[in-house]
N, C-alpha and C positions, 0 to 999 in steps of 0.2 A: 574764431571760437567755434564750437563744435557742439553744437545740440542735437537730441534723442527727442523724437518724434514719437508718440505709441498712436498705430494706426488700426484700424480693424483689420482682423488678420487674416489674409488673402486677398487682401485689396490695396498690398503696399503699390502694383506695381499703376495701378489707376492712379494713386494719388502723386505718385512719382510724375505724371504724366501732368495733371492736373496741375502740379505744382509750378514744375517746367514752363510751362505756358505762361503760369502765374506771374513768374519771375521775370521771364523775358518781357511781358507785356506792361509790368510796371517797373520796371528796372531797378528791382532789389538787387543790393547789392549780395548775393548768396554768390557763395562760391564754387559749394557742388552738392549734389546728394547723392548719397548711396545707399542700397537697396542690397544688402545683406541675405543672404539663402540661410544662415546659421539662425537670423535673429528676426523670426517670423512674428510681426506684430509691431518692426519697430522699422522708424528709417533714421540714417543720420544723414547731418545734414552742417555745412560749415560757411557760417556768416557773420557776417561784419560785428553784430551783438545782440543779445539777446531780444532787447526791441524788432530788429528786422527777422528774428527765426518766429518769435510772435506774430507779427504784422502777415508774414506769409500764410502762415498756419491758417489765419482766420477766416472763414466762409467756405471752408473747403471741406467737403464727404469725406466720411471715416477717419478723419484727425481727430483724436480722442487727448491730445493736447501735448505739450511740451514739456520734457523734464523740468524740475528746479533749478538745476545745477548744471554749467556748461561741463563737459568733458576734457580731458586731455587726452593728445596723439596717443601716446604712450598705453591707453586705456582702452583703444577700440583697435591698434599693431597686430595684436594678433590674431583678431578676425578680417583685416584686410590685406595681409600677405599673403601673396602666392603660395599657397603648396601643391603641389604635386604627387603622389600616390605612388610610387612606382612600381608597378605591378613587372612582377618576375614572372614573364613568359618570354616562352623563346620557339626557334623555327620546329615543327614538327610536335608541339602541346596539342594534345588534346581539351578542348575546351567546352563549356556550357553557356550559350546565347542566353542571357538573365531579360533580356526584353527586345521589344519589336516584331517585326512578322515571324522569326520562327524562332522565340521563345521557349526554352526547354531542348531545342533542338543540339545534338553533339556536333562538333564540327574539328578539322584539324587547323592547325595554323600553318600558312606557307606563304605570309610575307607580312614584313612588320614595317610600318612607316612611321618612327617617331616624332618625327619631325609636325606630322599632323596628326598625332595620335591615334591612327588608326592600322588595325588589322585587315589581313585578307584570309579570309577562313574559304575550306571548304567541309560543304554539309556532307557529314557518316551516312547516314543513315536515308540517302535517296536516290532515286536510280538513277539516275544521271548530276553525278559530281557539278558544280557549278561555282566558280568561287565564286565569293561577296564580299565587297569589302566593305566593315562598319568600323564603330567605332571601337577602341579601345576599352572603353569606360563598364562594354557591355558585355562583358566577357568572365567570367571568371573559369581557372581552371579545375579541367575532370582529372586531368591527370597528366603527368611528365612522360615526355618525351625520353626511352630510353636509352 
């Protein structure tokens, strides 16, 4: 069965931890928990029965308690499936660094490794070209390549 935790919010991944521990150390029978980026303030969590997502819960920081009502798969599918984003750039984009050390900075694209999702840019605008390779994630484009 599948219980909703509401936890104080920014502190799921402490209690994730706390819990972990909890579990192993008294051998609840839980079967996993997960820790959601979408659903800040909550954790799920899937165990034996409502008795044992109770039992765990209890004496634990920032567990603000347990839903009423178990869940089904079907209900929490599509916040646990894989997606993917596919960002359409390609060799010779000009692009905009959105974070990390250069920030704001333009650069070009001259290698793409999907496989690990990441780019190799080189930075426009410094005297001495230098590529870097980061992620993907961090990128969005200034403009195509024509």
């Amino acid at each position: 069965m599948i219980f909703v935790y509401r936890v104080t919010a920014g502190q799921e991944k402490v209690v994730v931890d706390v819990l972990r521990h909890k579990v192993a150390k008294d051998k609840l029978p839980i079967y996993s928990i997960a820790l959601l980026v979408d659903m800040r303030g909550y954790l799920i969590l899937e165990a034996e029965d409502e008795v044992v997502a109770r039992q765990a819960a209890m004496k634990i920081p920032h567990i603000k308690g347990v839903l009423d009502r178990s869940m089904d798969v079907s209900e929490i599918a599509p916040l646990i499936e894989m997606r993917t984003a596919k960002l359409q750039i390609a060799k010779g984009d000009v692009v905009e660094l959105i974070s990390g050390p250069f920030k704001g900075e333009k650069a070009k694209i001259i290698k793409i490794d999907e496989s690990k999702d990441e780019v190799t840019v080189e930075l426009l605008e410094v005297a001495v070209p230098i590529p870097v390779t980061i992620k993907i994630n961090i990128v969005k484009i200034y403009r195509k390549a024509e």
